[in-house]
Residue frames as qw, qx, qy, qz and C-alpha x, y, z in Angstrom:
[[0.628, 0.283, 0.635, -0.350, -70.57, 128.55, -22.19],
 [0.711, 0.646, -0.044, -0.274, -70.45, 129.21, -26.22],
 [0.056, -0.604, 0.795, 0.005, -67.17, 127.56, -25.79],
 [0.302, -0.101, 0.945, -0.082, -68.48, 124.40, -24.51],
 [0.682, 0.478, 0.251, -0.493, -71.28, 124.75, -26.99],
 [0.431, 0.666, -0.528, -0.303, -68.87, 125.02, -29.95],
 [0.105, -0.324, 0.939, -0.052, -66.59, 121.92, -28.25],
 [0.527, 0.216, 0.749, -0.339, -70.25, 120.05, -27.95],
 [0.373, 0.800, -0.184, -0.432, -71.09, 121.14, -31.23],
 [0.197, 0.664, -0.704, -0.158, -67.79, 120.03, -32.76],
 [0.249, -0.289, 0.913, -0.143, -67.83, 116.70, -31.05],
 [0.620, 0.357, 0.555, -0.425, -71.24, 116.02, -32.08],
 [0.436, 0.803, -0.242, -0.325, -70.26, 116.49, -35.62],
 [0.005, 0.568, -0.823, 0.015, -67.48, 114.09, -35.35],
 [0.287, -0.044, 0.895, -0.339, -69.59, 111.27, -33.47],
 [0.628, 0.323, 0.396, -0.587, -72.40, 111.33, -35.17],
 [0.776, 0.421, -0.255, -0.395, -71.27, 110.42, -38.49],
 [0.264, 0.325, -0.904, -0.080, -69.11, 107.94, -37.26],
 [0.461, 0.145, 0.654, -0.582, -72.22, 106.55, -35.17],
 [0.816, 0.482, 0.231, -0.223, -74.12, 106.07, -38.69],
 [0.329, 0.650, -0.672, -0.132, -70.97, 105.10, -40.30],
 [0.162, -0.204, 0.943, -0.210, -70.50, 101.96, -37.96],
 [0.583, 0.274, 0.575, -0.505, -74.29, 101.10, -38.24],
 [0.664, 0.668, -0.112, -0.316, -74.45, 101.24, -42.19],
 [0.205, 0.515, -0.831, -0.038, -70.97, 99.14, -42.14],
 [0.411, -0.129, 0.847, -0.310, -72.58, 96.46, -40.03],
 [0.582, 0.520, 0.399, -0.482, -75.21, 96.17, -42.69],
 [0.610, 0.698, -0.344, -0.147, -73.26, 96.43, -45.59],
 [0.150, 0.508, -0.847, -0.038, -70.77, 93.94, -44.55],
 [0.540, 0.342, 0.746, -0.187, -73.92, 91.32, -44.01],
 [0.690, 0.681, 0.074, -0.233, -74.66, 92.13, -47.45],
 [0.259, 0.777, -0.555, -0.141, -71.00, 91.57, -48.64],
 [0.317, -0.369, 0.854, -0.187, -70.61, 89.04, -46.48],
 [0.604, 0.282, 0.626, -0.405, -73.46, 87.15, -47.99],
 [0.620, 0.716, -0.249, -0.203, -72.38, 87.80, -51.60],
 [0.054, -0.575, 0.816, 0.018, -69.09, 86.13, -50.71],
 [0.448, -0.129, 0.858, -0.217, -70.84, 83.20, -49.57],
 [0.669, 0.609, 0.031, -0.425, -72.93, 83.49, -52.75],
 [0.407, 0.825, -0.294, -0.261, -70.06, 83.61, -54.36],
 [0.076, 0.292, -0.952, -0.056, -67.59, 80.87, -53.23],
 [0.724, 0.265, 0.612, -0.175, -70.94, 78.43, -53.09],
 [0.516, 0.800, -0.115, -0.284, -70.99, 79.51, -56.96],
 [0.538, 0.647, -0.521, -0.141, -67.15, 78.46, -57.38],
 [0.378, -0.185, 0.884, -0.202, -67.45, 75.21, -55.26],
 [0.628, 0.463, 0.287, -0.555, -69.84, 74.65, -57.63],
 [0.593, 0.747, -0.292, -0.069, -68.44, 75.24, -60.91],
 [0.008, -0.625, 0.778, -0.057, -65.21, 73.32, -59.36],
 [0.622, 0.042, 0.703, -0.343, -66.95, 70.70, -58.68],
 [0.772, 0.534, 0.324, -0.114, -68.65, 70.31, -62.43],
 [0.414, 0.718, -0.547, -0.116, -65.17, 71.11, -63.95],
 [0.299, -0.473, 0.821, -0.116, -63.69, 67.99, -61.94],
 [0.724, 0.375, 0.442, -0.374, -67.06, 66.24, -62.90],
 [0.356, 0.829, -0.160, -0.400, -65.80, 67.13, -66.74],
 [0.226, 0.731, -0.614, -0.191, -62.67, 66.55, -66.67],
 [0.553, -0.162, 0.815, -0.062, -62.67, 62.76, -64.82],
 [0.764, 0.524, 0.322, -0.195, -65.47, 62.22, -68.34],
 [0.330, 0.855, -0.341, -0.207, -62.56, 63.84, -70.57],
 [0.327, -0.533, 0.776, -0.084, -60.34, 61.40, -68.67],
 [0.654, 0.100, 0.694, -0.284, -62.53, 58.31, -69.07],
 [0.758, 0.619, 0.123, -0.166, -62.83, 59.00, -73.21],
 [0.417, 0.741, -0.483, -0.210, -59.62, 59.60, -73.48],
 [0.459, -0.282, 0.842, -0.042, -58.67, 56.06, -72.34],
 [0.777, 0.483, 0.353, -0.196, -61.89, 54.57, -74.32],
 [0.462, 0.846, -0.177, -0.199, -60.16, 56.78, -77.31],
 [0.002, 0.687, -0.726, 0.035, -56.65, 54.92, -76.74],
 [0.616, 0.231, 0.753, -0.008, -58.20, 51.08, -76.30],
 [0.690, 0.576, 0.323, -0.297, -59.61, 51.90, -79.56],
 [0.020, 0.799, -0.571, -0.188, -56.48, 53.38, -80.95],
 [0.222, -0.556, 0.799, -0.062, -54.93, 50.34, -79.68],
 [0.626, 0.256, 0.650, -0.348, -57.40, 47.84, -80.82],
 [0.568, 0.796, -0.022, -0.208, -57.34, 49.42, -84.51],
 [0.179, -0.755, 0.612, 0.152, -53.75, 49.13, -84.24],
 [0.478, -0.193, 0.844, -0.150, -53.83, 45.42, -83.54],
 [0.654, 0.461, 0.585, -0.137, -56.25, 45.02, -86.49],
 [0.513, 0.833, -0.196, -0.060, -54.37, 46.68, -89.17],
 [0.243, -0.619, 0.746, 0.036, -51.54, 44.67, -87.93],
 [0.637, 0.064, 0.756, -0.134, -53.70, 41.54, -88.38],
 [0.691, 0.622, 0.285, -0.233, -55.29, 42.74, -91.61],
 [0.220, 0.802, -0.526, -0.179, -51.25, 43.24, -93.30],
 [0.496, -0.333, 0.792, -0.124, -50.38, 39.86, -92.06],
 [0.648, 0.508, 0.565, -0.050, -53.81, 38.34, -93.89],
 [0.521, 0.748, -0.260, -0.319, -52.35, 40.31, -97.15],
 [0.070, -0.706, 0.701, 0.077, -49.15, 39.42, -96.80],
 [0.616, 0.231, 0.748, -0.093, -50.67, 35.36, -96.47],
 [0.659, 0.498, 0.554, -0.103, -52.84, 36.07, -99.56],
 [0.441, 0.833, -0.300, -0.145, -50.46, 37.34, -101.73],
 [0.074, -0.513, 0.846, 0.125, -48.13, 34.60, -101.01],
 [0.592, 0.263, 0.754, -0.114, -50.93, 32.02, -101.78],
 [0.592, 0.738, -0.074, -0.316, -51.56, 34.32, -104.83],
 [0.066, 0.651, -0.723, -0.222, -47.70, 33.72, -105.82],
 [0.325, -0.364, 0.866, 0.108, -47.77, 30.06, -105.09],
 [0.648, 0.515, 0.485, -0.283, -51.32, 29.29, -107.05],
 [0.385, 0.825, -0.289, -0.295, -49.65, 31.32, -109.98],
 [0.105, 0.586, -0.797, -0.099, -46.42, 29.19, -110.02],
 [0.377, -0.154, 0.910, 0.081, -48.24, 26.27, -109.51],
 [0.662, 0.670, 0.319, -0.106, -50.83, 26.73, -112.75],
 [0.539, 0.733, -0.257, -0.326, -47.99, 27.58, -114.84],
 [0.210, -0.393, 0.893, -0.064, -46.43, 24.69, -113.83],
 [0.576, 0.208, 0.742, -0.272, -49.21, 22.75, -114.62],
 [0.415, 0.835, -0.152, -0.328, -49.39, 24.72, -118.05],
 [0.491, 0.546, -0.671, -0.106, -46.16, 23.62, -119.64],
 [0.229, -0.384, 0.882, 0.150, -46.64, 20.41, -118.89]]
């Protein structure tokens, strides 16, 4: 009988903490489990406003290139218009000093 105490004993010892081991896991993995879901809502989130970001980043840098390209096109024009009024300068010149010596 102090045999099957000890064994009863022994077994109890064993079972019991896994008995409040399982119970305190079931709990703590609803709490974990609920932080996860915290947690990827959080970086669906933040993925979401980086994409949000980047499409804006996307969208200036085009603006930023039209403009580029636009500036381009006017400093192309505005060399042209020199290039014009310095050959009208030339021909005004040559044609007042023509007019001069005679």
């Amino acid at each position: 009988m102090n045999q099957k105490l000890t064994s009863l004993l022994k077994m109890a010892a064993i079972a019991l903490p896994l008995a409040l081991s399982a119970c305190a896991s079931t709990g703590d993995l609803s709490a974990v489990s609920a932080k996860a879901d915290k947690a990827q809502t959080t970086a669906d989130d933040a993925l979401s406003k980086a994409n949000a970001a980047q499409s804006t980043a996307n969208d200036a840098l085009s603006k930023a290139n039209d403009a580029m390209n636009k500036a381009d096109e006017a400093m192309t024009a505005a060399d042209q218009a020199k290039t014009a009024a310095n050959e009208a300068n030339e021909k005004a010149s040559r044609m007042f000093k023509k007019a001069m010596e005679k």
